[in-house]
C-alpha positions as CSV (number, residue, x, y, z in Angstrom):
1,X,-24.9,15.8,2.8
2,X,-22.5,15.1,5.6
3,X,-18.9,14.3,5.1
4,X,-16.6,12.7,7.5
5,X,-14.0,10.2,8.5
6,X,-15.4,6.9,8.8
7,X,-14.8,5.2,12.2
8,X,-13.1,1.6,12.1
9,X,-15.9,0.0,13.6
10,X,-17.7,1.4,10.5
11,X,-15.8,-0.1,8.1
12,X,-18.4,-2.8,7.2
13,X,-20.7,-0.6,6.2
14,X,-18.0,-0.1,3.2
15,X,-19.0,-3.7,1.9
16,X,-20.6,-2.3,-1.1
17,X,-17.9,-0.4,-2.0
18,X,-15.7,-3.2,-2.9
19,X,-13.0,-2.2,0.0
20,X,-10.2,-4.3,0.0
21,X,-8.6,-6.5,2.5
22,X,-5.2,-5.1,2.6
23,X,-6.6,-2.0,3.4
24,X,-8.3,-3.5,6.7
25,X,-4.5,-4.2,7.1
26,X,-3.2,-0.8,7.4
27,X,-3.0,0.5,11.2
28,X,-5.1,2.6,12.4
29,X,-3.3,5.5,12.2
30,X,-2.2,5.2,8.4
31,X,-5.7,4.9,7.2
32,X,-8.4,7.4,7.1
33,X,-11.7,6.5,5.2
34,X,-13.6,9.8,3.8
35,X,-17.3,9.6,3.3
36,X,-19.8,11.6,2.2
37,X,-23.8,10.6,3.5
38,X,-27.1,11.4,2.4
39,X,-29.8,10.3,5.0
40,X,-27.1,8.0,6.3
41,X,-26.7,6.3,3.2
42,X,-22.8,6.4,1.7
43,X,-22.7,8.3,-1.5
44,X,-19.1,8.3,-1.9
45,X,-16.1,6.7,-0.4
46,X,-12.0,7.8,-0.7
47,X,-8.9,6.4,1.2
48,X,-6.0,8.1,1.8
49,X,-3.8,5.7,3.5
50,X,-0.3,6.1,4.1
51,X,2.2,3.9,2.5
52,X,5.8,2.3,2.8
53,X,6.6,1.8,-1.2
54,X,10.2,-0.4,-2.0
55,X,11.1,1.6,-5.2
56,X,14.4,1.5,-7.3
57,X,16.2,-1.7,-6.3
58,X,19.1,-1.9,-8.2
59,X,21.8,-4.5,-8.7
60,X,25.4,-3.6,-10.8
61,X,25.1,-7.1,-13.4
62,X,29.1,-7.6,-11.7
63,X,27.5,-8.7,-8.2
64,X,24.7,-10.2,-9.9
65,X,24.0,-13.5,-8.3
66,X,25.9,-12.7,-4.5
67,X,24.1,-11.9,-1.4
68,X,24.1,-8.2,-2.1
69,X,20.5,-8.6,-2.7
70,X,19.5,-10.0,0.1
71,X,21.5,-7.9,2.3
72,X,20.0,-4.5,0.8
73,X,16.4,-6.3,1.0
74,X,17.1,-7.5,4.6
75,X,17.9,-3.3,5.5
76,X,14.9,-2.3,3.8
77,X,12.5,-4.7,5.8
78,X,13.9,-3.1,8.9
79,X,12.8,0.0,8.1
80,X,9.9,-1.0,7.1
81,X,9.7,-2.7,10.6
82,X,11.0,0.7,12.3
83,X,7.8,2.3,10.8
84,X,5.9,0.2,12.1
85,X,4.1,-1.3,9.3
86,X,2.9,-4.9,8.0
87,X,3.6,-4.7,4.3
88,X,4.9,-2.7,1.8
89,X,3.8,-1.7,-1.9
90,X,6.4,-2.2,-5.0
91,X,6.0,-1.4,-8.1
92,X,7.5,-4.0,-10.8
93,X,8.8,-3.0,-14.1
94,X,10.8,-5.6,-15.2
95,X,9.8,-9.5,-15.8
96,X,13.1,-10.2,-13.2
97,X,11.6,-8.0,-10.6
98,X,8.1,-9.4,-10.7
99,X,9.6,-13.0,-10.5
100,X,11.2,-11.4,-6.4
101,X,8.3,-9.9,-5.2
102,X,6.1,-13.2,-5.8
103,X,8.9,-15.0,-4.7
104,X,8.4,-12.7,-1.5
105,X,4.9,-13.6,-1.0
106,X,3.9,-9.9,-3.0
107,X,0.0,-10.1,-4.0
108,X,-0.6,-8.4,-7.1
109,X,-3.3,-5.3,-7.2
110,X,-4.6,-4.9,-10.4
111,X,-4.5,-0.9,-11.2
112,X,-2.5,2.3,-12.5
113,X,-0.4,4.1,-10.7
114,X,0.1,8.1,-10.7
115,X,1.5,11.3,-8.6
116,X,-1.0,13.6,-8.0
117,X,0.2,17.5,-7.0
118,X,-1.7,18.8,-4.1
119,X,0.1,22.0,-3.8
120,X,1.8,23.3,-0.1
């Protein structure tokens, strides 16, 4: 068995895998596709991608309702932008926060979420 990072121009070749769009949409340099190949056939796949994640947006009920929002939204785009990337992730725990991120265009990925340790 050989294991190695997939090349981009490989990628559909992952077609069986189920491999999702927005993944395609990472750059290039925030992606890498592990395989592992028997006779050139994949046997198993893992991405490890890296990721911009919006957490913890927070609003005192006072200022509810003024651009505050926006203006702490706006800030956090531009970073995003500074990175360098095309989307973010957000988690949503509250009915109010889900109603935003649709409102923003947000796509929701069916799945569960958890930190893994890897250790230093």
């Amino acid at each position: 068995m050989l294991s190695r990072i997939l090349p981009r121009e490989e990628y559909h070749r992952l077609a069986v895998t189920g491999f999702p769009a927005f993944e395609r949409a990472l750059a290039p340099e925030d992606i890498r596709v592990l395989v592992t190949e028997e006779d050139g056939e994949i046997v198993s796949t893992l991405t490890a991608m890296r990721v911009v994640q919006f957490e913890r947006m927070w609003i005192n009920p006072k200022y509810r309702g003024n651009p505050s929002a926006v203006a702490v939204w706006s800030l956090a785009v531009a970073c995003a932008k500074a990175w360098g990337v095309r989307w973010v992730a957000a988690l949503c725990a509250t009915a109010i926060m889900r109603k935003h991120i649709k409102r923003l265009g947000g796509s929701f990925v069916r799945a569960e979420w958890f930190t893994i340790p890897i250790g230093d």
